[in-house]
PALO-957949 format. One line per 2 residues: number of its first residue (from 1); for each residue x, y, z of N, C-alpha, C. Coordinates in nm, 2 decimals, decimal comma, padded with zeros to 4 digits, always signed. Each point is the difference from the previous one (the first is absolute). Layout:
N
NUM) X:Y:Z:X:Y:Z:X:Y:Z ~ ...
***
This chain:
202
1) -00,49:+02,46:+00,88:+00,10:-00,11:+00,04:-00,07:-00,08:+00,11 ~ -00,06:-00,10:-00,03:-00,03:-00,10:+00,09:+00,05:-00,09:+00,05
3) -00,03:-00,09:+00,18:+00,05:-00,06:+00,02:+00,06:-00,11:-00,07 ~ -00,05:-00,10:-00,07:+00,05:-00,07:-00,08:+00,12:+00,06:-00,09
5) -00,03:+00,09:-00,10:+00,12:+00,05:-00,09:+00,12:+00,02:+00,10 ~ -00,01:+00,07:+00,14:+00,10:+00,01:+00,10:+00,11:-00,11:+00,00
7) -00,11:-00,11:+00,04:+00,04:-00,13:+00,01:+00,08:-00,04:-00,11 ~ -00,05:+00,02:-00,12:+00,10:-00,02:-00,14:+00,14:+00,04:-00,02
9) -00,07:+00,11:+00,04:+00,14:+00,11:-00,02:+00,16:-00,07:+00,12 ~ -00,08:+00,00:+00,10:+00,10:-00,08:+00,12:+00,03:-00,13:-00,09
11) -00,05:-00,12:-00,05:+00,06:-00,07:-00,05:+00,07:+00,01:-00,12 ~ +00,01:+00,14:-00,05:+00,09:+00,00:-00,13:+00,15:+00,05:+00,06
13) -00,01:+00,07:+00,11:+00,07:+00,08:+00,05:+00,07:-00,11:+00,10 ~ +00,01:-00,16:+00,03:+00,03:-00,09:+00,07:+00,09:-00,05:-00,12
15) -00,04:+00,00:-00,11:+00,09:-00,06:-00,13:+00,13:+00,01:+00,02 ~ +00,06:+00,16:+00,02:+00,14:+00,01:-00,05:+00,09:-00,02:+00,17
17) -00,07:-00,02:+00,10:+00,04:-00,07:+00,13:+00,06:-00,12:-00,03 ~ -00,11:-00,09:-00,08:-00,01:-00,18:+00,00:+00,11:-00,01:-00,08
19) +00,03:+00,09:-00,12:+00,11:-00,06:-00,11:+00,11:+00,05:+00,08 ~ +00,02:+00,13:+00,06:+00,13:+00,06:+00,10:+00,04:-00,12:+00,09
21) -00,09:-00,04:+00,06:+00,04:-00,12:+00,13:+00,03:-00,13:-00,08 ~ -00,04:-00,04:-00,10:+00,01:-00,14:-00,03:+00,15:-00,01:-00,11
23) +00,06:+00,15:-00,02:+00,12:+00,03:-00,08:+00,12:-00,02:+00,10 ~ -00,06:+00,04:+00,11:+00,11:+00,04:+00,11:-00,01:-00,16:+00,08
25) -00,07:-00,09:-00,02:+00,01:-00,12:+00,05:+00,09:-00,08:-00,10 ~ -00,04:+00,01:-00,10:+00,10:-00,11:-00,12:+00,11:+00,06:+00,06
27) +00,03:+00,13:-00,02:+00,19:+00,06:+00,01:+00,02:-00,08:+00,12 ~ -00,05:+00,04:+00,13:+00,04:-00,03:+00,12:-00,02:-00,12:+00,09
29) -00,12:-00,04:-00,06:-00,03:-00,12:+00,11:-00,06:+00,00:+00,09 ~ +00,00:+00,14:+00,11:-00,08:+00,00:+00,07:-00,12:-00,01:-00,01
31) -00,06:-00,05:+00,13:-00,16:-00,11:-00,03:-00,07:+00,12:+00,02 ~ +00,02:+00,10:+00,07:-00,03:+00,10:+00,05:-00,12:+00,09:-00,10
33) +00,09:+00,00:-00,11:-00,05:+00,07:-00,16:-00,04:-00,10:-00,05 ~ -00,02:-00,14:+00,00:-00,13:-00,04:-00,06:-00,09:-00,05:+00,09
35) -00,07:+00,07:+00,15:-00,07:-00,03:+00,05:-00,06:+00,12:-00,08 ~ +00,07:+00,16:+00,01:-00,06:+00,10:+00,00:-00,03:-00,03:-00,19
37) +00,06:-00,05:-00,08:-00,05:-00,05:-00,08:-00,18:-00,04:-00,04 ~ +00,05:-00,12:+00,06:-00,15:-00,08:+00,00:-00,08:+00,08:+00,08
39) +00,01:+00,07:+00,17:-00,12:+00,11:+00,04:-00,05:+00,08:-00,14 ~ +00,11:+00,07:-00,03:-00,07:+00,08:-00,12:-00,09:-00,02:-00,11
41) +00,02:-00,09:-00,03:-00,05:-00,13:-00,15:-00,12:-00,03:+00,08 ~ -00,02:-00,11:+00,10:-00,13:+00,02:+00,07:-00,06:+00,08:+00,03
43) -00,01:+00,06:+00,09:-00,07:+00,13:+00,02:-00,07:+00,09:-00,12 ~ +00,07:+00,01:-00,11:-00,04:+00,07:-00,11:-00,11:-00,15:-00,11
45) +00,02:-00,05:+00,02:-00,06:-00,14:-00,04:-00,16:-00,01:+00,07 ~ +00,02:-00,02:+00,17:-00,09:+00,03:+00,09:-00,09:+00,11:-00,08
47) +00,08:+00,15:+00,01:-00,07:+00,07:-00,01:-00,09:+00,05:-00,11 ~ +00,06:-00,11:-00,16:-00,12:-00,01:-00,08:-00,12:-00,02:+00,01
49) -00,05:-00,10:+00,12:-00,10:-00,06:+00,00:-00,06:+00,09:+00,06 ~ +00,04:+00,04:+00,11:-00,04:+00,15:+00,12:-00,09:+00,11:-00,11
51) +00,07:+00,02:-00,06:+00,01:+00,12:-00,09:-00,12:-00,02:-00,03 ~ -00,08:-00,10:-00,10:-00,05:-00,03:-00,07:-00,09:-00,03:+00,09
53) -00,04:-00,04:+00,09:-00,13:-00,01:+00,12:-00,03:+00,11:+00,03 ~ +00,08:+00,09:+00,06:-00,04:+00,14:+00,04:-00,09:+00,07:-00,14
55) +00,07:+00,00:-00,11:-00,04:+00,04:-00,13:-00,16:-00,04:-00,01 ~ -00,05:-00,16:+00,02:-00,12:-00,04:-00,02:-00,06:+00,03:+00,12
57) +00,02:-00,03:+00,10:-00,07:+00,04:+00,14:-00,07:+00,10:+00,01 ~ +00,10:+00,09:-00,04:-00,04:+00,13:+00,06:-00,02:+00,15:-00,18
59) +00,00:-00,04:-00,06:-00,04:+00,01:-00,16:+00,12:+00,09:-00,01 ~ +00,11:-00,05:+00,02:+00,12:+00,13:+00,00:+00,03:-00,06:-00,20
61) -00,03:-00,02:-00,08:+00,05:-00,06:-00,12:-00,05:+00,12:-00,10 ~ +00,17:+00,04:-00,07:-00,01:+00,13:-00,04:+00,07:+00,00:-00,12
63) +00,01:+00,03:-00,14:+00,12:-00,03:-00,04:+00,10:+00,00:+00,01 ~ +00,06:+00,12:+00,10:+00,13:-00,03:+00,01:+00,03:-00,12:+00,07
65) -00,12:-00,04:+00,08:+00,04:-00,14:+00,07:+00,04:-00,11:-00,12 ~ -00,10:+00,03:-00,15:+00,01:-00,14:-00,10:+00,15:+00,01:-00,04
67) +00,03:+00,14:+00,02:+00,18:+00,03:-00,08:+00,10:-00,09:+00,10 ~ -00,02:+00,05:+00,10:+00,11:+00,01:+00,12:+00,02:-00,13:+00,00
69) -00,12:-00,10:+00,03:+00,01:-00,13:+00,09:+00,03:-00,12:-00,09 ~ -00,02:+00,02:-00,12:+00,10:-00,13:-00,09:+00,12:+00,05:-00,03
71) +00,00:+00,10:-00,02:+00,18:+00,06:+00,03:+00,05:-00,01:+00,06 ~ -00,01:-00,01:+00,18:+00,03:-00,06:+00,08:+00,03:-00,15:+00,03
73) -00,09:-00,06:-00,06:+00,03:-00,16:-00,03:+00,10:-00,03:-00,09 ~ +00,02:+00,12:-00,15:+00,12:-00,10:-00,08:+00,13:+00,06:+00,07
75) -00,03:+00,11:+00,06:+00,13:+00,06:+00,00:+00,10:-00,05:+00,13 ~ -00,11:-00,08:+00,12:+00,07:-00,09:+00,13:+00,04:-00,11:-00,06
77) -00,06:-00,06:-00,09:-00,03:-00,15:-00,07:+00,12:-00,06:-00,08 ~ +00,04:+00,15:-00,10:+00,11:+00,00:-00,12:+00,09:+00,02:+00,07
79) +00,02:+00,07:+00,16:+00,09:+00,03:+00,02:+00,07:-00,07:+00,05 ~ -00,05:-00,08:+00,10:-00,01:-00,16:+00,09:+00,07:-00,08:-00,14
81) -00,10:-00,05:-00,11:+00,03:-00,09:-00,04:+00,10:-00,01:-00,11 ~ +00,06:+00,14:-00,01:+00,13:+00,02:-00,13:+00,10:+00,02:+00,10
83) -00,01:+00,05:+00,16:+00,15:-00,03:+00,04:-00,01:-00,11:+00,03 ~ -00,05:-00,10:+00,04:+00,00:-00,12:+00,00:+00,00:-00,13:-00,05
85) +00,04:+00,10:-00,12:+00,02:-00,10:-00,13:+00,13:-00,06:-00,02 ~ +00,12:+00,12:+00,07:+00,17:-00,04:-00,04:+00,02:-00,09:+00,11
87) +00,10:-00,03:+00,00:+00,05:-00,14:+00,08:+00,05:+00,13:+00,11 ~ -00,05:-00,05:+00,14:+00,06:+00,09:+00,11:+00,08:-00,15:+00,10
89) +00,00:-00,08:-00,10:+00,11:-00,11:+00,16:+00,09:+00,06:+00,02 ~ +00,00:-00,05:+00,13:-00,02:-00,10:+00,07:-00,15:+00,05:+00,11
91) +00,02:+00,11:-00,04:-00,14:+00,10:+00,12:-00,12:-00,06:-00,02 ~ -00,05:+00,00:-00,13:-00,14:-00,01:-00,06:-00,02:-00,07:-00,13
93) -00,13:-00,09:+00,03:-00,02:-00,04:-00,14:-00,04:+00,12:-00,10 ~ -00,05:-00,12:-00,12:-00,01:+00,08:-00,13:-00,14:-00,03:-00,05
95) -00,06:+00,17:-00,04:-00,11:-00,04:-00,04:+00,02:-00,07:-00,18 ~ -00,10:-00,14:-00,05:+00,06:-00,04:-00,12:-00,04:+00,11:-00,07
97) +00,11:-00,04:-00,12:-00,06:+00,14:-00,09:-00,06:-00,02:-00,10 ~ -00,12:-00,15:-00,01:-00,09:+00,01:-00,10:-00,13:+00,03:+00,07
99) +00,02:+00,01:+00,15:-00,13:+00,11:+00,08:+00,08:+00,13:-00,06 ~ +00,04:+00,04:+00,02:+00,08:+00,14:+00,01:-00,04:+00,02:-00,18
101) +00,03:-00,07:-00,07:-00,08:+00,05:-00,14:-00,14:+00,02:-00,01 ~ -00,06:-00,11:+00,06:-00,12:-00,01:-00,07:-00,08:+00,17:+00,13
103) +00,06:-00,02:+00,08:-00,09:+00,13:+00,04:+00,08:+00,11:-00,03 ~ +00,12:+00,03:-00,07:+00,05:+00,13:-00,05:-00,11:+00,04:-00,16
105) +00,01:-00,14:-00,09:-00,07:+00,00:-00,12:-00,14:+00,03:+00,06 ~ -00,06:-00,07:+00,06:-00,14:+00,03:+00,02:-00,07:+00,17:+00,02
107) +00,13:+00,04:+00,06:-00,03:+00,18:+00,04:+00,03:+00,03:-00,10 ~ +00,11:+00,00:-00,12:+00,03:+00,06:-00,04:-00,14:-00,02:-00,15
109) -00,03:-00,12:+00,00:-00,12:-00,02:-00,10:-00,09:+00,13:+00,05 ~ -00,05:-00,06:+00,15:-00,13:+00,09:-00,01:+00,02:+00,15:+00,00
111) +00,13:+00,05:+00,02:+00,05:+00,15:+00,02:-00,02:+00,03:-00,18 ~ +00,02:-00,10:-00,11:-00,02:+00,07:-00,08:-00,17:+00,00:-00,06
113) -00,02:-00,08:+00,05:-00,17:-00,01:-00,05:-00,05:+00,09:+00,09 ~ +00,05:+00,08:+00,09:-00,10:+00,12:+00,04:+00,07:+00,12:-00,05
115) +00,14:+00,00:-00,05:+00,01:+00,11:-00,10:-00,07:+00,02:-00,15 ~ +00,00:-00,15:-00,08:-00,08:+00,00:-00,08:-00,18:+00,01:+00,00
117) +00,00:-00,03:+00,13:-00,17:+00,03:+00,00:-00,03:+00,16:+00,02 ~ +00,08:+00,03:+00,13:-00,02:+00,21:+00,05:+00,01:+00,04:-00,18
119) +00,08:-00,04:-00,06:+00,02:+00,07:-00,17:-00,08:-00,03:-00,06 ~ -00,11:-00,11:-00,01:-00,08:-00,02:-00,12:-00,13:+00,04:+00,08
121) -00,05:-00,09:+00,11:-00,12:+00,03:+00,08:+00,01:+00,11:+00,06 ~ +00,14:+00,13:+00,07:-00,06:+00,03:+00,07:+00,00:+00,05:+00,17
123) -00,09:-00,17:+00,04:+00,02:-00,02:+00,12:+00,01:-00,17:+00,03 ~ +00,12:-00,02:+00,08:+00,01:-00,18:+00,04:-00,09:-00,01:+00,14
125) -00,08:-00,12:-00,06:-00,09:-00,07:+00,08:+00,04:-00,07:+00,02 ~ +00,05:-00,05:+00,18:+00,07:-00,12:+00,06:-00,08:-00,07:+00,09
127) -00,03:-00,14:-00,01:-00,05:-00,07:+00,09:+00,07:-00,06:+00,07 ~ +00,03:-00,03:+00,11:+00,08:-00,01:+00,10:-00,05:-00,19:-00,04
129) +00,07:-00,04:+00,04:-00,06:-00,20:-00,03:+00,06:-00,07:+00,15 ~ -00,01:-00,10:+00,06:-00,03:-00,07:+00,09:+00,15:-00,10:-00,02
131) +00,03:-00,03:-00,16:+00,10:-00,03:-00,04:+00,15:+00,05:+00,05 ~ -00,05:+00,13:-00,02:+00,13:+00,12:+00,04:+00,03:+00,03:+00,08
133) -00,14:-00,04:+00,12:+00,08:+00,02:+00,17:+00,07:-00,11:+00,01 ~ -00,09:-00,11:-00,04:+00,11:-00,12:+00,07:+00,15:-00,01:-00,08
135) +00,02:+00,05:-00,13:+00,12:+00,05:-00,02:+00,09:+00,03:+00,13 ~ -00,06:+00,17:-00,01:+00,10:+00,11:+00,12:+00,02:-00,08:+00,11
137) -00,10:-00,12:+00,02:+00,02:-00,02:+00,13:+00,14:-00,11:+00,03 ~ +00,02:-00,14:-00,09:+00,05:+00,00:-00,04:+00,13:+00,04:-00,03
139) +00,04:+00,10:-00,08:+00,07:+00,07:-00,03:+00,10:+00,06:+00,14 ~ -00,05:+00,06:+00,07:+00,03:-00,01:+00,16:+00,00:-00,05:+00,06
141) -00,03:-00,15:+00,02:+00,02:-00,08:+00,10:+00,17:-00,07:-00,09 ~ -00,02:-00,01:-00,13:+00,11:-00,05:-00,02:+00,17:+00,08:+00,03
143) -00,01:+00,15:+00,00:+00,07:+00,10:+00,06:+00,03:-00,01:+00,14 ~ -00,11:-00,02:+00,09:-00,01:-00,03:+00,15:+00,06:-00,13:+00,03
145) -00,02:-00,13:-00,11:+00,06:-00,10:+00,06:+00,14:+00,02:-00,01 ~ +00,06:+00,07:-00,10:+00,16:+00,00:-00,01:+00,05:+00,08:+00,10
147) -00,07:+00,09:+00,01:+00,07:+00,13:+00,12:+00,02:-00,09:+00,12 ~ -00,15:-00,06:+00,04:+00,00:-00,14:+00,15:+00,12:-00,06:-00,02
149) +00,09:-00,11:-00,11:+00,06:-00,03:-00,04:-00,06:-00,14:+00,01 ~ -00,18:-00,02:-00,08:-00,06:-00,12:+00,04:+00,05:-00,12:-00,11
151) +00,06:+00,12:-00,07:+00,01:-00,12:-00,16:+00,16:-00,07:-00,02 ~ +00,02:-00,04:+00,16:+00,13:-00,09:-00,01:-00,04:-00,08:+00,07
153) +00,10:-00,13:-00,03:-00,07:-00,13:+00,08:-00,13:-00,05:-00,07 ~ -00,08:-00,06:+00,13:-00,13:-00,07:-00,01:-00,11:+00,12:-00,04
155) +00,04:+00,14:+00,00:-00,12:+00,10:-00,08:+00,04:+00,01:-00,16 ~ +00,06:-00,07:+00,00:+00,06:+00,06:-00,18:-00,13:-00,08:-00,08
157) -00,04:-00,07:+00,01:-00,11:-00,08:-00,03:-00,14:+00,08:-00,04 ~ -00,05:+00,08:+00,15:-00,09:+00,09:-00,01:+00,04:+00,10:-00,05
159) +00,10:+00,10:-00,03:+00,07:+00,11:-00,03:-00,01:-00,03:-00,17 ~ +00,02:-00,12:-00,06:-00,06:-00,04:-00,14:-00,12:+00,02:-00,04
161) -00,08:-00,07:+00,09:-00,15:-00,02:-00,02:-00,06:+00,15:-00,02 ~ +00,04:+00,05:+00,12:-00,06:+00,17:-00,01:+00,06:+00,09:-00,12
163) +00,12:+00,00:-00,09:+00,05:+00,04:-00,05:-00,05:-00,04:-00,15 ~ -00,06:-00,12:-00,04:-00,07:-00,08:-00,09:-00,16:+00,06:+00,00
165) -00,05:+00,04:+00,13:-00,11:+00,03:+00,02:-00,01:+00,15:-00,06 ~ +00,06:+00,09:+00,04:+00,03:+00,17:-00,02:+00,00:-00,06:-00,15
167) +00,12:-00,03:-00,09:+00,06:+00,00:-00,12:-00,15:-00,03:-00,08 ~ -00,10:-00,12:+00,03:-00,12:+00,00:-00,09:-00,06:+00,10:+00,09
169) -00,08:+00,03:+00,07:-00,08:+00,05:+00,03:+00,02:+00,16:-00,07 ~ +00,18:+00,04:+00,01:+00,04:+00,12:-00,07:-00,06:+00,00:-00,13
171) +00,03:-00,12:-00,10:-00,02:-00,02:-00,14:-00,17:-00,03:-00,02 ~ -00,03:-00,01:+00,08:-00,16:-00,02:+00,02:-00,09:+00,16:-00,03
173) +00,06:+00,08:+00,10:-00,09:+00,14:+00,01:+00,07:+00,09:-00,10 ~ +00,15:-00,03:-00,05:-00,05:+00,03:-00,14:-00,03:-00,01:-00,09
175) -00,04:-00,13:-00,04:-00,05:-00,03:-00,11:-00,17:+00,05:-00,02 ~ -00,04:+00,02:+00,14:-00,13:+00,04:+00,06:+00,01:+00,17:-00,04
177) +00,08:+00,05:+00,01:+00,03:+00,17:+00,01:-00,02:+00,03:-00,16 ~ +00,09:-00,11:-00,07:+00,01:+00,04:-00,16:-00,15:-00,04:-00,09
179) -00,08:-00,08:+00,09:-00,12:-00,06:-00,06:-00,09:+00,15:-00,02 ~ -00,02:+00,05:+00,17:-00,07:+00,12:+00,03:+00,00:+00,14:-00,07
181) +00,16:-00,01:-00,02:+00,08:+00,07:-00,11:-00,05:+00,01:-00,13 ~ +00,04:-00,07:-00,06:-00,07:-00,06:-00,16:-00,14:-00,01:+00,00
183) -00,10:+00,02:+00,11:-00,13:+00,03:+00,02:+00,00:+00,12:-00,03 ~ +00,07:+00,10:+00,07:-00,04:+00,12:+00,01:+00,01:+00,07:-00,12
185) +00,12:-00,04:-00,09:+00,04:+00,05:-00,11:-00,10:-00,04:-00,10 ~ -00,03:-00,14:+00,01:-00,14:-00,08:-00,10:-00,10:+00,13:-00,02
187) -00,07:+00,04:+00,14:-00,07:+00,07:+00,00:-00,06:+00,14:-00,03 ~ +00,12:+00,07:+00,01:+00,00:+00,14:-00,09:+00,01:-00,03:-00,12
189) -00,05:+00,18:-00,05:-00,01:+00,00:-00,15:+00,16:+00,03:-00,04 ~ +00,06:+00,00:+00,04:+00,13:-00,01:-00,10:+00,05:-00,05:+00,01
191) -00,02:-00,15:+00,01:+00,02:-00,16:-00,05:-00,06:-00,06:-00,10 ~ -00,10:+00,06:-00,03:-00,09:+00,01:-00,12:+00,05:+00,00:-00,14
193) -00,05:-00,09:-00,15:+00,07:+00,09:-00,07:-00,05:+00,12:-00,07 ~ +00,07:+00,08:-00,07:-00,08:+00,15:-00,08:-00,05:-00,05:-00,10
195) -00,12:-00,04:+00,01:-00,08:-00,01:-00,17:+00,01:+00,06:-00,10 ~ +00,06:+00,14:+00,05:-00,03:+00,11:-00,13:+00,17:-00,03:-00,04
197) +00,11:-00,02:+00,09:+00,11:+00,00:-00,04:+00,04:-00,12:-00,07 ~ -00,07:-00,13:+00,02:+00,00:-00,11:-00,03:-00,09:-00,02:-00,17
199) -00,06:+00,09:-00,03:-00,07:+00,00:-00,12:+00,12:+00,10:-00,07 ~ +00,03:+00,07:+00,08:+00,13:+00,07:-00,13:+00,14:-00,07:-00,02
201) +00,02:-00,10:+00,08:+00,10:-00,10:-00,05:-00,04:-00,06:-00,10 ~ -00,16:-00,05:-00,02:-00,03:-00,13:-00,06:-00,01:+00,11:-00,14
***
């Protein structure tokens, strides 16, 4: 158990704080619970990046680090961005829900193209892409802007822009995931066809 995975584990374990506090602010109002809200959401956001420095810095990168720390991302991410999908007025805006699709569909694509690859290949080979951070990133700032409450008034403007940005950059890394995907399957022999089974049809 390395520092980093530590770190992971702390930000998975910040999740079910962020959704408690930001449930008990719609009910009530008090600003109180969505300060402690948004601390939690940030912090665990923060501490992706943390995570992932220590991991390279210092060679802490382990598998369970490869398990832990994108599960950590969808699981703050999805969680942020599907309660934030229902209408909480007069408290809070709304995250739209054609962001809210395209990154529920996008997981749920690539969740099956690595069940379909572990079953034919084996083992899934994931490349992390440059696409996909700026996604998460993104993806959280557009979470952070609603919690601030930046996306009323003269921020609703940028609160679009960022939210237009996540939605392609989301549909970007997976279109990129399913390319990688469809490589890997190309590649093995049982994507192949059976010559010998293919001469007993003909």
């Amino acid at each position: 158990m390395t520092t980093a995975n530590k770190i992971t584990i702390l930000r998975i374990l910040l999740i079910p704080f962020f959704v408690v506090e930001l449930i008990y602010y719609v009910r009530s109002g008090n600003e109180a619970h969505r300060l402690a809200a948004l601390l939690c959401f940030a912090v665990a956001a923060i501490l992706d990046g943390v995570d992932g420095y220590i991991a390279r810095r210092y060679n802490q990168i382990s598998e369970l680090g490869k398990i832990l720390d994108p599960l950590a991302d969808k699981l703050l991410l999805v969680s942020g961005v599907v309660a934030l999908s229902f209408n909480h007025g007069p408290f809070l805006g709304q995250i739209p829900l054609w962001l809210t699709g395209t990154i529920i569909g996008r997981d749920l694509l690539i969740l099956t193209g690595m069940v379909v690859i572990q079953m034919t290949v084996g083992k899934v080979g994931v490349r992390p892409r440059f696409t996909g951070k700026i996604a998460t990133v993104l993806q959280m700032a557009a979470v952070i802007w609603i919690l601030l409450k930046w996306d009323e008034g003269r921020g609703a403007q940028g609160f679009l822009y960022c939210a237009l940005g996540a939605a392609v950059f989301t549909a970007m890394s997976g279109v990129l995931y399913v390319w990688d995907g469809v490589k890997q399957l190309g590649s093995h022999p049982t994507s192949s066809a059976n010559t010998k089974t293919t001469n007993e049809h003909e």
